[in-house]
The first five atom37 places (N, CA, C, CB, O) and aatype in JSON, in Angstrom:
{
  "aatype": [20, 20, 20, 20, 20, 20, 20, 20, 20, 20, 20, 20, 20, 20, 20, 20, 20, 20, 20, 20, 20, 20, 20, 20, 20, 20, 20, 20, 20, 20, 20, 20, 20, 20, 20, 20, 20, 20, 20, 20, 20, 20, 20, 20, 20, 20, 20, 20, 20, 20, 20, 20, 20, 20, 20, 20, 20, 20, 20, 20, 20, 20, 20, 20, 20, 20, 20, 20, 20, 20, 20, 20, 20, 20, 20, 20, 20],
  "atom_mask": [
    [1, 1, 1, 1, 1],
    [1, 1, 1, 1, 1],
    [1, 1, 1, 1, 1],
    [1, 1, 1, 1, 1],
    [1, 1, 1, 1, 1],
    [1, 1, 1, 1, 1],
    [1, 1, 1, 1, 1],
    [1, 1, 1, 1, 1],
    [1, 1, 1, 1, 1],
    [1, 1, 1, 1, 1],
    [1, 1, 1, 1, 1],
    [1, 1, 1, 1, 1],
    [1, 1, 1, 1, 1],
    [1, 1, 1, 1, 1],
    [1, 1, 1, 1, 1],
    [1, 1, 1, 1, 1],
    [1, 1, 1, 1, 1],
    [1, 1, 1, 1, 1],
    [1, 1, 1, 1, 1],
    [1, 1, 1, 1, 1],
    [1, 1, 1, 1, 1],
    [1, 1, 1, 1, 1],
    [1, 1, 1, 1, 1],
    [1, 1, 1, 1, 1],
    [1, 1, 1, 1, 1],
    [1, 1, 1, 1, 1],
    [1, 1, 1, 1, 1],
    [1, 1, 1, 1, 1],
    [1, 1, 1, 1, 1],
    [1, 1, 1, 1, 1],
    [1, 1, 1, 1, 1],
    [1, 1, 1, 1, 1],
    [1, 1, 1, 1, 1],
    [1, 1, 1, 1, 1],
    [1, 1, 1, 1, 1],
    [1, 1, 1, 1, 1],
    [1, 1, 1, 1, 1],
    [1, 1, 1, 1, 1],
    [1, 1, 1, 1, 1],
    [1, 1, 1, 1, 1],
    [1, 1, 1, 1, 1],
    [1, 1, 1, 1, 1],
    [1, 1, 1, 1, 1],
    [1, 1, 1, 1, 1],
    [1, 1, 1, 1, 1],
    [1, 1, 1, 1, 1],
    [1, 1, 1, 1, 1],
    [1, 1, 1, 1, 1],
    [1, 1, 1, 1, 1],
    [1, 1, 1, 1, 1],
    [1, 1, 1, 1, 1],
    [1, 1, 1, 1, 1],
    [1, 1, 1, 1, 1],
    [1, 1, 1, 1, 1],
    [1, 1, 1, 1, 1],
    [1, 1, 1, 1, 1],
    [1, 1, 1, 1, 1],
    [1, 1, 1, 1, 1],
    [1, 1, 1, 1, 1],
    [1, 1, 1, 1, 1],
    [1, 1, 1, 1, 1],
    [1, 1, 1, 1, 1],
    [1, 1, 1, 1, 1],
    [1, 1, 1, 1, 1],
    [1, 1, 1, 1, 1],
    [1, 1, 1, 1, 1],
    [1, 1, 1, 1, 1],
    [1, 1, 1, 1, 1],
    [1, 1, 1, 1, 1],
    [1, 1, 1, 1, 1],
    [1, 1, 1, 1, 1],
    [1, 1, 1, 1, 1],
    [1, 1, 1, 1, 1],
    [1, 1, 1, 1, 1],
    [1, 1, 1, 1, 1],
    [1, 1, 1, 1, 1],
    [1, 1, 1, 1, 1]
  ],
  "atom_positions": [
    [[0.85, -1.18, 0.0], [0.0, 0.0, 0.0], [0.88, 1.23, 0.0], [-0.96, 0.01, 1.21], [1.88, 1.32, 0.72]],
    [[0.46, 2.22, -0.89], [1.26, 3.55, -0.25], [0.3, 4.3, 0.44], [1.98, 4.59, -1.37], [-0.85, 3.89, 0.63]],
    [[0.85, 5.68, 0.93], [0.45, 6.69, 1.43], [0.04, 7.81, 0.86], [1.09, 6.91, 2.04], [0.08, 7.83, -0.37]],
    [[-0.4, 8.9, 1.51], [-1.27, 10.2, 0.66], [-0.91, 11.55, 1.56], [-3.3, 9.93, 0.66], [-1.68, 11.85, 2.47]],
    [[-0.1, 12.11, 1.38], [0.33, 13.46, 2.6], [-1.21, 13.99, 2.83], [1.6, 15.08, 1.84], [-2.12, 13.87, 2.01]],
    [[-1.28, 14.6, 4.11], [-2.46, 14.6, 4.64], [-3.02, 15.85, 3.7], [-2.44, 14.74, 6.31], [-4.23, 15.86, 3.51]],
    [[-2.09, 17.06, 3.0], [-3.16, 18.24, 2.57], [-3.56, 16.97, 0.95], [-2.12, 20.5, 2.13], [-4.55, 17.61, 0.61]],
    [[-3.52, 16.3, 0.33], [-3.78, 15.59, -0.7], [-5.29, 14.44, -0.41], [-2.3, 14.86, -0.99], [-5.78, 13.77, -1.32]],
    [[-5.83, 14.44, 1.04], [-6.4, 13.43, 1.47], [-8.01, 13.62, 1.05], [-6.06, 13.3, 2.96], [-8.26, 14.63, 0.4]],
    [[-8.96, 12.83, 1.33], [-10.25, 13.15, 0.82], [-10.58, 13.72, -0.83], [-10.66, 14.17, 1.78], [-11.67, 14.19, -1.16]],
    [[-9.19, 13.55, -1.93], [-9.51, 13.96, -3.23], [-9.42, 12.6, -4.03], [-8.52, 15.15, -3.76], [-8.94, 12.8, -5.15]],
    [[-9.69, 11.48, -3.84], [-9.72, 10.29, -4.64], [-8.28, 9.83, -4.62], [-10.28, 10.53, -6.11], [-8.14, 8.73, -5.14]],
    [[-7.0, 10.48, -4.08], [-5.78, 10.36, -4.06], [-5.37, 8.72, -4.02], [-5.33, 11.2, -2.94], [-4.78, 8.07, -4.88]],
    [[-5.87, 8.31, -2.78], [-5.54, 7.43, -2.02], [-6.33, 5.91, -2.72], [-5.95, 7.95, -0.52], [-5.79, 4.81, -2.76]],
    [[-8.04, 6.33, -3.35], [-8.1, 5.36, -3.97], [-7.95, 5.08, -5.46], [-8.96, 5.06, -3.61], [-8.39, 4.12, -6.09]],
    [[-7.13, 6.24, -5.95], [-6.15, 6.2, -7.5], [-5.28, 4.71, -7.02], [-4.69, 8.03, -7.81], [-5.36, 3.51, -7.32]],
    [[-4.57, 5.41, -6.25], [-3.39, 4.71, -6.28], [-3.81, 2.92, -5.74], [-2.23, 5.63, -5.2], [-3.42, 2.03, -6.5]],
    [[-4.4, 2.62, -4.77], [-5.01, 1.54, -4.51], [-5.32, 0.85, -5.69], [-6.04, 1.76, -3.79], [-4.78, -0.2, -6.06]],
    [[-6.3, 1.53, -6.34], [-6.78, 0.93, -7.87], [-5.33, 0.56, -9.26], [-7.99, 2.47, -8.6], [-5.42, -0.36, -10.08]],
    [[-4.27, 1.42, -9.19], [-2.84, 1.36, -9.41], [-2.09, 0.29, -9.35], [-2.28, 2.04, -8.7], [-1.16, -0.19, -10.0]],
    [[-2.87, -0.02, -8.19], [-1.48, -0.88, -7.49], [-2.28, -2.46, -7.78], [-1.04, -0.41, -5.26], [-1.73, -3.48, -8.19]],
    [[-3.57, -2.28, -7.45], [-4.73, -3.74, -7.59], [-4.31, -3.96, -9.33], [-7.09, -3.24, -7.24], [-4.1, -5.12, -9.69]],
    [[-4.2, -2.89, -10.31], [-3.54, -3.29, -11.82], [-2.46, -4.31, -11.92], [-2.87, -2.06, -12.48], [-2.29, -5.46, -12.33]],
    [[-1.79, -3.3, -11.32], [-0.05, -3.61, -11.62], [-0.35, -5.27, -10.66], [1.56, -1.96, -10.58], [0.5, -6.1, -10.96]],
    [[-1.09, -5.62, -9.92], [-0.57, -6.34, -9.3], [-1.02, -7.87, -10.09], [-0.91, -5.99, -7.88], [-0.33, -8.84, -10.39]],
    [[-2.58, -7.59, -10.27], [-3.2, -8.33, -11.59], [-2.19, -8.82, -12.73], [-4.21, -7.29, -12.34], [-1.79, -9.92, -13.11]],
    [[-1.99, -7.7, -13.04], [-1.22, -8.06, -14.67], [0.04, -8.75, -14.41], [-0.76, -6.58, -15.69], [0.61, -9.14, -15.43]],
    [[0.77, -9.06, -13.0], [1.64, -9.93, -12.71], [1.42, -11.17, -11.72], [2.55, -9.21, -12.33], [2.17, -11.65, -10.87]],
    [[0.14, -11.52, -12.14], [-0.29, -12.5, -12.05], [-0.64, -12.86, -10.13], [0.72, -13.32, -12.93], [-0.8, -13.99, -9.67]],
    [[-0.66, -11.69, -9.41], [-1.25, -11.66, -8.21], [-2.56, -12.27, -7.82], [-1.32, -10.53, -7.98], [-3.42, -12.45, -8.68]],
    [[-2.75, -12.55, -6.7], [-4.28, -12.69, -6.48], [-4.65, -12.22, -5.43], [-4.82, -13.91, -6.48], [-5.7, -12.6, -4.91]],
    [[-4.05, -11.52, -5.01], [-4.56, -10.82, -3.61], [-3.86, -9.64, -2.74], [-4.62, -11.89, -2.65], [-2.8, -10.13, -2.34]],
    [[-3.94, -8.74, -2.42], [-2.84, -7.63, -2.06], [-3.54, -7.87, -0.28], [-3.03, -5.57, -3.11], [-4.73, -8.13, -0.08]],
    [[-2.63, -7.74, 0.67], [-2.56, -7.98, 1.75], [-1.43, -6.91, 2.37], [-2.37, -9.38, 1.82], [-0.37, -6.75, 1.76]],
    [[-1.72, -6.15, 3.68], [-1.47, -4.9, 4.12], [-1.78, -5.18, 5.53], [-2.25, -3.77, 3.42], [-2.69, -5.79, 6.09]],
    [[-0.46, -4.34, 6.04], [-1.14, -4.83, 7.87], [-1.18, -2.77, 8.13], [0.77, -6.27, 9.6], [-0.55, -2.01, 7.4]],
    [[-2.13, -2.31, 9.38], [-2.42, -1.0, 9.7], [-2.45, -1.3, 10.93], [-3.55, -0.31, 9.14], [-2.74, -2.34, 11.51]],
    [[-2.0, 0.07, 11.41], [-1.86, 0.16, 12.85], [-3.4, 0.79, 13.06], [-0.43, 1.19, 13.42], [-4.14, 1.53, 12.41]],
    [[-3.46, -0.04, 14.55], [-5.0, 0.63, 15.68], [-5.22, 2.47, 15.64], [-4.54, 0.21, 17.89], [-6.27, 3.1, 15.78]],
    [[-3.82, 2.97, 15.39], [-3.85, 4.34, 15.27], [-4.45, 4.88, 14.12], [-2.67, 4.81, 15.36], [-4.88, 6.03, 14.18]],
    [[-4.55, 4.21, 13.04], [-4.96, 4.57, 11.78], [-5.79, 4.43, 11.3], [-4.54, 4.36, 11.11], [-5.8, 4.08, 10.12]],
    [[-7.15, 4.68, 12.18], [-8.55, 4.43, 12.01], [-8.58, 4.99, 10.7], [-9.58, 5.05, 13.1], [-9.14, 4.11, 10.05]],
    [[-8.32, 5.9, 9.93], [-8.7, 6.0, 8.38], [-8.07, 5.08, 7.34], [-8.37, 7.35, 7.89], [-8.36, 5.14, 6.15]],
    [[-7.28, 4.33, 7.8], [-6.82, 3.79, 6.7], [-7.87, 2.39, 7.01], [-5.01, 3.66, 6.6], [-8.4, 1.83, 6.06]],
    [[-8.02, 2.05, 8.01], [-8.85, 0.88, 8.27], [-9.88, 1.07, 7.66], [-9.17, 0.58, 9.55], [-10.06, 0.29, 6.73]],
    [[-10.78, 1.96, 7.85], [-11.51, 2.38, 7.39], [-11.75, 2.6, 5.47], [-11.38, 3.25, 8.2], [-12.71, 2.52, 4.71]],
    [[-10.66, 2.82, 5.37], [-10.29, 3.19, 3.83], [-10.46, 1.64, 2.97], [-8.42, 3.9, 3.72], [-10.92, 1.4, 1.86]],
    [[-9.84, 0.74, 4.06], [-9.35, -0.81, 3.73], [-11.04, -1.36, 3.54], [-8.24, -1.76, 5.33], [-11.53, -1.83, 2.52]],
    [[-11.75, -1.1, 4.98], [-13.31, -1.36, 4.83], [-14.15, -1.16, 3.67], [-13.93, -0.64, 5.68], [-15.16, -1.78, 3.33]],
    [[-13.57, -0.2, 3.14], [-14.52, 0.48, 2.06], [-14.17, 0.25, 0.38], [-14.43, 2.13, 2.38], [-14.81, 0.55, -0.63]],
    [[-12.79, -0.46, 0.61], [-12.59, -0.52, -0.55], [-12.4, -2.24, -0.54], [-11.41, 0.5, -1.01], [-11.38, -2.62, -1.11]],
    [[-13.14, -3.16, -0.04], [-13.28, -4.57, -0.21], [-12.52, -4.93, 0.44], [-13.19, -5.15, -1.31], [-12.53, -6.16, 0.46]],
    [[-11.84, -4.55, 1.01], [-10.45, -5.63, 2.15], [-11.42, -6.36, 3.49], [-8.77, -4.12, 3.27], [-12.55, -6.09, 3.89]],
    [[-10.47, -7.31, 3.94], [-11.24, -8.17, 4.8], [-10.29, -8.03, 5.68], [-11.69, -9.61, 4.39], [-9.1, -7.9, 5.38]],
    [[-10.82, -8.05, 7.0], [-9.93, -8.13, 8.09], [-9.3, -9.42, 8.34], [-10.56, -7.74, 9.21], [-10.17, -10.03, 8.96]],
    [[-8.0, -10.42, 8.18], [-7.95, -11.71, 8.15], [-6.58, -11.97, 9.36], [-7.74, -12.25, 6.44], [-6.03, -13.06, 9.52]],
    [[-6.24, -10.83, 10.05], [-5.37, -10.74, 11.45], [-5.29, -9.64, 12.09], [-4.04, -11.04, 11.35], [-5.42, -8.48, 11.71]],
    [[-4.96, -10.28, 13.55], [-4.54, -9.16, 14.64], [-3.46, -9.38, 14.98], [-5.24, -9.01, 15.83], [-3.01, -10.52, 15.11]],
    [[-2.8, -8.27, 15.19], [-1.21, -9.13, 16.38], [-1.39, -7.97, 17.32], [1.07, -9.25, 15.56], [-1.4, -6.79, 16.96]],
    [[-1.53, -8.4, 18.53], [-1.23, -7.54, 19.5], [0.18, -7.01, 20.16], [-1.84, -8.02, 20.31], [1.09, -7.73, 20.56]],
    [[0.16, -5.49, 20.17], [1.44, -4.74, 20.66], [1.49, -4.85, 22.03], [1.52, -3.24, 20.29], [0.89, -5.69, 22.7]],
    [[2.35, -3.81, 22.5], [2.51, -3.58, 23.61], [1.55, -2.26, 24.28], [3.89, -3.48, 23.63], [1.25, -2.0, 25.44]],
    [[1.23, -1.61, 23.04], [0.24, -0.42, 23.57], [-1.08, -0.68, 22.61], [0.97, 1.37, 23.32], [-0.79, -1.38, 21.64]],
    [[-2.47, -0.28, 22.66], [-3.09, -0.44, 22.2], [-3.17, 0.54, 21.03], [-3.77, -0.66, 22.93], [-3.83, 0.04, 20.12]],
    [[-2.87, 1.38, 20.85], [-2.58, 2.05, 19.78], [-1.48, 1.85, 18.75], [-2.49, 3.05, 20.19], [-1.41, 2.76, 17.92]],
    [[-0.6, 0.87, 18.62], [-0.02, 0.29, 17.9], [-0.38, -1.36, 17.15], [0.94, 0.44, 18.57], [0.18, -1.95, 16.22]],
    [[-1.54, -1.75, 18.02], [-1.8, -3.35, 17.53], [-1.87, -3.52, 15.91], [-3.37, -3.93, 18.16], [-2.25, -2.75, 15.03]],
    [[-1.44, -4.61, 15.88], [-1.79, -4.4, 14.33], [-2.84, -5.27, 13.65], [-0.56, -4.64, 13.51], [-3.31, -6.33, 14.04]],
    [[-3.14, -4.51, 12.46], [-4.67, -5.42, 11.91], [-4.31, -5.7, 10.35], [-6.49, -4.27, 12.01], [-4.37, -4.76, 9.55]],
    [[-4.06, -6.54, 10.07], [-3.8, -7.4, 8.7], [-5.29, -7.59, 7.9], [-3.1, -9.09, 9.13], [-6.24, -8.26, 8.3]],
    [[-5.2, -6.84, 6.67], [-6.36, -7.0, 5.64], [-5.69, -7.88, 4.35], [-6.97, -5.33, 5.09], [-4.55, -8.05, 3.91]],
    [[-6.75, -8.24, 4.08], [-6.61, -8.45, 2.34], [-8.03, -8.48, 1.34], [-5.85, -10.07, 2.08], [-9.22, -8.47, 1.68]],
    [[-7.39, -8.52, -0.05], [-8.34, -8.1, -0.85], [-8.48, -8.99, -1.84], [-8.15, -6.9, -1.29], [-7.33, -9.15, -2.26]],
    [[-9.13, -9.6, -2.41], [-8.93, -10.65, -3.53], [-8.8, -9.88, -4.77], [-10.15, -11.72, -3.66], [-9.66, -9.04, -5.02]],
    [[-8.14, -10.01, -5.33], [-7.84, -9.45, -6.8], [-8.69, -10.54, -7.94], [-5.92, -9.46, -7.11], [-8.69, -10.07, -9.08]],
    [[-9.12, -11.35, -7.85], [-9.63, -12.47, -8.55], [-11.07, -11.7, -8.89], [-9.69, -14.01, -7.6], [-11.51, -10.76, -8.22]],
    [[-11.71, -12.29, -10.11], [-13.01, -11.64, -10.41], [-13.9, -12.39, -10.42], [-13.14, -11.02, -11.49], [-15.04, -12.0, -10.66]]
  ]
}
């Protein structure tokens, strides 16, 4: 996954590049893009929610604001 500097955020930025990357990943014969987000990053979770990802792990940190949450997405049609 990449990132989106925050004044760039809320303009389709973030799901260009998602859609970018779900290509590139297709056309080399991928089947699934998988991404872990930190508890702190309720928008990207959120972002992950909305754009078909499934929640498929947790690993717990040492603080609760660092746990981490593992998505993925099927690239398959």
């Amino acid at each position: 996954m990449g990132g989106v500097q925050p004044e760039f955020r809320k303009l389709g930025v973030a799901k260009a590049l998602a859609d970018a990357q779900a290509d590139w990943a297709k056309k080399y014969g991928y089947s699934s893009i998988t991404f872990k987000t930190r508890n702190q990053h309720k928008a990207m979770l959120v972002f992950a929610l909305k754009n078909v990802f499934n929640i498929i792990g947790f690993k717990e940190r040492e603080h609760i604001d660092v746990h981490r949450i593992l998505v993925r997405k099927s690239l398959k049609s």
